[in-house]
C-alpha positions in Angstrom: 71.4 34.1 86.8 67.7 35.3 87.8 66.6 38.4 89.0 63.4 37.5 90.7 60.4 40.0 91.2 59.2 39.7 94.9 55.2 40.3 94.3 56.1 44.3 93.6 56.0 46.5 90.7 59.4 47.3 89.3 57.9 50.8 88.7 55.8 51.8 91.7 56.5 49.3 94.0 52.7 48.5 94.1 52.0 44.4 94.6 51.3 42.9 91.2 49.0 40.4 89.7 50.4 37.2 88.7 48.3 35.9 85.4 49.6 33.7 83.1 52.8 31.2 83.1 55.0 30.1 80.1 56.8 27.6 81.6 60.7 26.9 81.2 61.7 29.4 78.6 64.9 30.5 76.7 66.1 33.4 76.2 65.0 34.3 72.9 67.5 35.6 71.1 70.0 33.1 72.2 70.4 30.9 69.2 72.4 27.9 69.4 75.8 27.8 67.6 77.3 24.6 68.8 75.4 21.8 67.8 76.0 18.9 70.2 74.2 17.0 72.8 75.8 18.8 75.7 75.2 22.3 73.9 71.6 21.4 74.0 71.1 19.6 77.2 72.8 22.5 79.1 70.8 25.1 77.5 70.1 28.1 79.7 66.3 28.4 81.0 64.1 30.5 83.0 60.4 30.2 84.6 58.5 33.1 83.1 55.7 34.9 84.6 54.0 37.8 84.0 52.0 40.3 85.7 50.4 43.6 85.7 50.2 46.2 88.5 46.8 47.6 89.0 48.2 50.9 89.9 50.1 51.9 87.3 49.2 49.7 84.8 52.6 48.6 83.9 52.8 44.9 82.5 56.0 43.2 83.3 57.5 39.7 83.0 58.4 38.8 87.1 61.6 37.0 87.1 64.0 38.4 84.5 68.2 36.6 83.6 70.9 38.4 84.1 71.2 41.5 81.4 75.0 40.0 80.5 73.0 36.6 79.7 71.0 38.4 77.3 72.9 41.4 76.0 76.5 40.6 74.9 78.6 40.1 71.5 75.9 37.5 70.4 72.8 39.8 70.2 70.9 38.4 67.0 68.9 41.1 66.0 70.1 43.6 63.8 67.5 46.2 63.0 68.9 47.8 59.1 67.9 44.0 57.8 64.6 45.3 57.5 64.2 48.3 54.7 61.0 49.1 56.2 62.2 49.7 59.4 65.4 51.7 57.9 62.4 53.9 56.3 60.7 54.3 59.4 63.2 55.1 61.3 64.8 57.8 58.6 62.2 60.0 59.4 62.3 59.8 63.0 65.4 61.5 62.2 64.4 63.9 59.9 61.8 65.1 62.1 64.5 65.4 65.0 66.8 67.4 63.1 64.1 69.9 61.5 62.4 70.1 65.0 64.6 69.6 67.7 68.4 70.0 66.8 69.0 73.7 66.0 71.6 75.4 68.3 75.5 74.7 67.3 76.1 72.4 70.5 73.1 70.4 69.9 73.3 66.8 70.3 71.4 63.5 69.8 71.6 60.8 72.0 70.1 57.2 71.3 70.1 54.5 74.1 69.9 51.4 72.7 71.4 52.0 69.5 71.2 48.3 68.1 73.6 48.5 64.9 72.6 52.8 64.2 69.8 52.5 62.4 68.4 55.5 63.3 72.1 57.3 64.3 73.5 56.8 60.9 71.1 59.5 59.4 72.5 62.0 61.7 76.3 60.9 61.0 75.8 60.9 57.3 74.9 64.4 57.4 77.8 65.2 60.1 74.9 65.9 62.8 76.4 65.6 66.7 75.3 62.2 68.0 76.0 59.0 70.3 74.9 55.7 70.3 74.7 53.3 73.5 74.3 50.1 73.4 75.7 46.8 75.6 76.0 44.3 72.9 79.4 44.4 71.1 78.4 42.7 68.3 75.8 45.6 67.5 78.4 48.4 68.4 81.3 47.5 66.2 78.3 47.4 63.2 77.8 50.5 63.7 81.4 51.6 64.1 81.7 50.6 60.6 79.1 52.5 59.2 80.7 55.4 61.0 78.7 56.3 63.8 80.1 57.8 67.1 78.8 54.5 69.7 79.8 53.7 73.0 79.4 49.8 74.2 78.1 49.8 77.7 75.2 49.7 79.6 73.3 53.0 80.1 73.1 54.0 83.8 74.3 56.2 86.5 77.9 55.5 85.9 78.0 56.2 82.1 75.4 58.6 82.1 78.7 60.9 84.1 80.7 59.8 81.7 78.5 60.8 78.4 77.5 64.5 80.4 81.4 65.1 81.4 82.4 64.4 77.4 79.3 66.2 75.6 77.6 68.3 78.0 73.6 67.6 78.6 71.5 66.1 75.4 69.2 67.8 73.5 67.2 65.1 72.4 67.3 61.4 74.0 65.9 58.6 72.2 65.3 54.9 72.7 63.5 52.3 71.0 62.7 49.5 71.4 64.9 49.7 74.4 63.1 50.9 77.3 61.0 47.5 77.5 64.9 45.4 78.0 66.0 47.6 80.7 64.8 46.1 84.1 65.9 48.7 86.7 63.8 51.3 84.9 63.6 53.8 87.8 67.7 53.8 87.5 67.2 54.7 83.6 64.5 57.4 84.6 66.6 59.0 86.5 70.0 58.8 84.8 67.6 60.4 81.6 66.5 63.0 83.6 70.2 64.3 84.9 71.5 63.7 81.4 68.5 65.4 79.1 69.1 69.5 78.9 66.2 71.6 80.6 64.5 72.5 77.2 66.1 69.2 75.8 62.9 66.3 74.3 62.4 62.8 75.3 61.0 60.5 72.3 60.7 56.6 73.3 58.9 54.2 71.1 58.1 50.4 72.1 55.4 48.4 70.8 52.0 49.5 72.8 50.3 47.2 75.5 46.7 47.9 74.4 47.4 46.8 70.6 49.0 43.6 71.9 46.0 42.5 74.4 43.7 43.4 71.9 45.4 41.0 69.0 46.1 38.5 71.7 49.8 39.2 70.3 51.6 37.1 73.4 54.6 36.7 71.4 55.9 40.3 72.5 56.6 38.6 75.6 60.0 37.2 76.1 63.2 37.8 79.0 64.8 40.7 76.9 61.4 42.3 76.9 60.7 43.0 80.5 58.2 45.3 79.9 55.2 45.9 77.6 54.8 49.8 77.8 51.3 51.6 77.4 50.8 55.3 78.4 49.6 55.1 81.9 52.8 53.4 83.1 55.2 55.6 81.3 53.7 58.6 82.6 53.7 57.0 86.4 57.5 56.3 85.9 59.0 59.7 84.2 56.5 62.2 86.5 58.6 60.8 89.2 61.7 62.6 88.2 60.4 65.4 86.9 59.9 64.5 83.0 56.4 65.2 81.3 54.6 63.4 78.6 53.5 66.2 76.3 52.2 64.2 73.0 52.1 60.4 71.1 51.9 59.0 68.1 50.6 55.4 67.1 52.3 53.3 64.6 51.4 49.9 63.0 54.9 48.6 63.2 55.3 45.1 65.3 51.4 44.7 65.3 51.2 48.4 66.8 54.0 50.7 68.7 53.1 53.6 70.6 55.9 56.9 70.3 55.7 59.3 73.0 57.3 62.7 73.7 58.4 63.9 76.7 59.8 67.4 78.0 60.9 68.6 81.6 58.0 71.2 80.6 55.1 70.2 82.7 52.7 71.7 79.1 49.3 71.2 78.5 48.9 67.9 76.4 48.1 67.2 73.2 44.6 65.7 71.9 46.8 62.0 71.3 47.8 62.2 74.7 44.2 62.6 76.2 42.5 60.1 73.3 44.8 57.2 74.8 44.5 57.8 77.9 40.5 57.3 77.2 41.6 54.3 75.0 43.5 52.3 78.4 40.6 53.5 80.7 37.8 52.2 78.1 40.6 48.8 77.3 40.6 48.0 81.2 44.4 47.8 81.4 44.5 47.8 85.1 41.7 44.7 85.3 42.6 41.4 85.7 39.7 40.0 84.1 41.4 41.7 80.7 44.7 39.8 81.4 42.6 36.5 82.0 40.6 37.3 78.9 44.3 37.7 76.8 45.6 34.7 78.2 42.4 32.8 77.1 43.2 34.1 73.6 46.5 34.0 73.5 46.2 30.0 74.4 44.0 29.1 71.7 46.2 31.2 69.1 48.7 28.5 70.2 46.4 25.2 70.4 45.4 26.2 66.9 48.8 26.6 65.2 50.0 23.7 66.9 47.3 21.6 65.4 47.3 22.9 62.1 51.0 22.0 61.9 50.6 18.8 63.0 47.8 18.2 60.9 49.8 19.2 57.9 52.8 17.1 59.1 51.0 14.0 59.3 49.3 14.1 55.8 53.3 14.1 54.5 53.3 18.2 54.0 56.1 20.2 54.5 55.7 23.0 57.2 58.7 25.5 57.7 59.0 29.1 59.3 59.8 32.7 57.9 61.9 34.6 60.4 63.7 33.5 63.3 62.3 36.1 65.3 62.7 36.8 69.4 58.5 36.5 68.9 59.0 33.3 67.3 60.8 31.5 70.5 57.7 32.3 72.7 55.1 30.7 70.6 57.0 28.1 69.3 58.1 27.0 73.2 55.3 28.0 74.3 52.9 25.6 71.9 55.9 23.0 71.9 56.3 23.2 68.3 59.6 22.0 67.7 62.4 20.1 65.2 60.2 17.5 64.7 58.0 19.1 63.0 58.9 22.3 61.3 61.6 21.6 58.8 63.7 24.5 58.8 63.1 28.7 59.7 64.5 30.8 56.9 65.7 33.9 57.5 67.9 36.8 56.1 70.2 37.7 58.9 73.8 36.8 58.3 74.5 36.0 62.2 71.5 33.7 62.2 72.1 31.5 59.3 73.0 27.6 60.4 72.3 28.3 63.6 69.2 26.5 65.9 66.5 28.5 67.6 66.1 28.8 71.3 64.5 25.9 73.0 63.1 24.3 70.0 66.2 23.6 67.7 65.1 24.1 64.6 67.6 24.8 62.1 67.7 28.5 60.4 68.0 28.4 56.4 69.3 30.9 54.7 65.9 32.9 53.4 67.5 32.6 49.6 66.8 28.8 49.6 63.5 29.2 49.9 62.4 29.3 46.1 64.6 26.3 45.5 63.3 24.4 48.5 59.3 25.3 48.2 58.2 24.4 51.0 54.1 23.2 51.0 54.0 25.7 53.8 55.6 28.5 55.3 54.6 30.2 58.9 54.9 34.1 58.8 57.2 34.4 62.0 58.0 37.9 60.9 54.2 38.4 60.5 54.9 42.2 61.1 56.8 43.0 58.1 54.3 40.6 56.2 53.6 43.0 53.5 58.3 43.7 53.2 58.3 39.5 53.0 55.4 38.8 50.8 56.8 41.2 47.8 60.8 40.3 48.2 59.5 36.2 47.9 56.3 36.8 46.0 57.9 34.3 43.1 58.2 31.8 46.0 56.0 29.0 45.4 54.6 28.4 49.0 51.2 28.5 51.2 51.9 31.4 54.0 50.4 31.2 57.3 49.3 33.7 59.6 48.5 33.0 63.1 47.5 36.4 64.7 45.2 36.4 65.5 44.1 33.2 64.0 45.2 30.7 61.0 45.0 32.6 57.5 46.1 30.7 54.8 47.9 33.3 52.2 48.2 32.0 48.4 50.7 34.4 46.4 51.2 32.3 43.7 
């Protein structure tokens, strides 16, 4: 059920540095459906470690589950449910096709499709495309909203299959997606046989340095095996012959880097050499910066912890926006559970009535939230705080932001 990291770098094979432990963790996006004892004493769990290599400064978590344990017909997250990301992710597309996608036999590939978010702005306007992704649940979504999507996982063997049915891509895109895949060497290369010779690479992920520098831990989790940052990404694609040429830094999930990469070994771009300044001035291949993060990333926990269970004992209600992936690592890892958040409310369909990971707390349906007012209401989804705040802003609550420390948030 584990795949366990033997003290080397799943990139370069360098030995790692082993920082900071989580304990026995879920898997985070493995909500609980079947509420009974048994459900919940057999619940799966892993030991998570992470590390960073001080070579090529990738930061990974050591001893990963099984990809069918994690990616299968129950995958919770399902990106469209956030208008802010359906936004950000139409133009990504509109900057593919004007860009990228000009000759007749041009086509778009996306690895990782989640439910076509981004592929459904290249269907609705008859564009050649495919989506890959592993969890059914995701693929038969976007089946419906009439994309072209293929459930499987992406590697050697369906990476024939795509190039003997549609030729070589023109563009390849994945996000959010290269940080699940643990064999990332395999993916590398399958990319680089699959992408044409004058064909573009564009992978987005949310960026190491923005994360150690909010102390934003909660990134961390066994479907995110990887927190990318520039350094490692060019250590990993140089190897088979793929070039970063330019990036582009985003706010989204409390900062995501988007980089661009060609089989064109081409002068780089200003970005490119700016953030490579940025990791060298951040320390990203120091331990004493992951030692620092840890540090912070404890006390971000000890604080929420106590401010729950201060508001708790004083007869408050304290409940959670969001049943987020992020929200199983803090909450596990601060040992906040049922007894003493009421409820998480959230907006996605497949979550509703179900427990979170670890902590069983029951998910609400986000609509009952302005009938139940709770005293207050943790911002789980804190990155799409400003999405939240306006759709509930006649929501009679206290919000709470944690990162990177308590911030009390009065709407009303």
């Amino acid at each position: 059920m584990i795949n366990k990291l033997k003290n080397s770098c799943r990139v370069c094979n360098n030995s790692i540095e082993i920082f900071m432990n989580f304990g026995d963790m879920p898997i985070a996006n493995n909500l609980i459906t079947n509420n009974t004892n048994s459900t919940l004493d057999s619940e799966f769990k892993y030991d998570m470690d992470v590390a960073f290599c001080t070579k090529c400064a990738c930061f990974q978590v050591t001893n990963v589950p099984n990809k069918n344990l994690m990616f299968n017909n129950s995958y919770a997250y399902f990106a469209s449910e956030s208008k802010e990301m359906i936004n950000h992710f139409y133009n990504l597309s509109q900057e593919i096709i004007t860009k990228y996608l000009i000759g007749p036999d041009d086509y778009i590939l996306e690895i990782g499709c989640n439910d076509g978010i981004l592929l459904k702005n290249f269907s609705d306007q008859k564009i050649p495309h495919l989506g890959i992704d592993a969890s059914s649940n995701l693929v038969e979504k976007a089946k419906m909203d009439g994309i072209n999507v293929k459930c499987a996982f992406f590697d050697d063997i369906s990476a024939d299959e795509i190039e003997n049915e549609y030729g070589k891509a023109k563009v390849i895109v994945l996000t959010n997606t290269m940080h699940h895949i643990e064999n990332c060497n395999a993916v590398a290369k399958a990319i680089s046989l699959l992408l044409s010779k004058d064909g573009v690479l564009i992978i987005e992920d949310p960026y190491l340095v923005d994360m150690i520098d909010l102390g934003s831990f909660e990134q961390i989790y066994a479907e995110h095996n990887f927190i990318w940052c520039l350094s490692s990404y060019s250590y990993l694609f140089e190897m088979y012959g793929i070039y970063i040429n330019d990036v582009k830094h985003f706010d989204k999930h409390g900062g995501s880097m988007r980089y661009y990469f060609s089989k064109k070994l081409s002068i780089k771009s200003k970005e490119v050499t700016f953030y490579e300044n940025v990791e060298k001035k951040n320390k990203i291949n120091d331990l004493k910066t992951y030692v620092d993060f840890k540090e912070k990333s404890e006390k971000i926990c000890s604080d929420l912890l106590k401010f729950v269970s201060d508001k708790v004992s004083k007869g408050y209600t304290v409940c959670g926006y969001g049943a987020t992936a992020k929200s199983c690592t803090i909450l596990n890892y601060a040992k906040i559970t049922n007894n003493l958040l009421t409820c998480i409310y959230d907006s996605t369909p497949f979550k509703i009535n179900k427990l979170t990971p670890g902590t069983h707390i029951p998910i609400r349906d986000a609509k009952l939230i302005k009938e139940d007012q709770p005293d207050f209401t943790i911002l789980f989804a804190w990155n799409h705080k400003s999405e939240i705040l306006k759709k509930e802003r006649l929501t009679k609550t206290t919000w709470i932001e944690y990162i990177p420390e308590i911030n009390e948030i009065n709407e009303n």
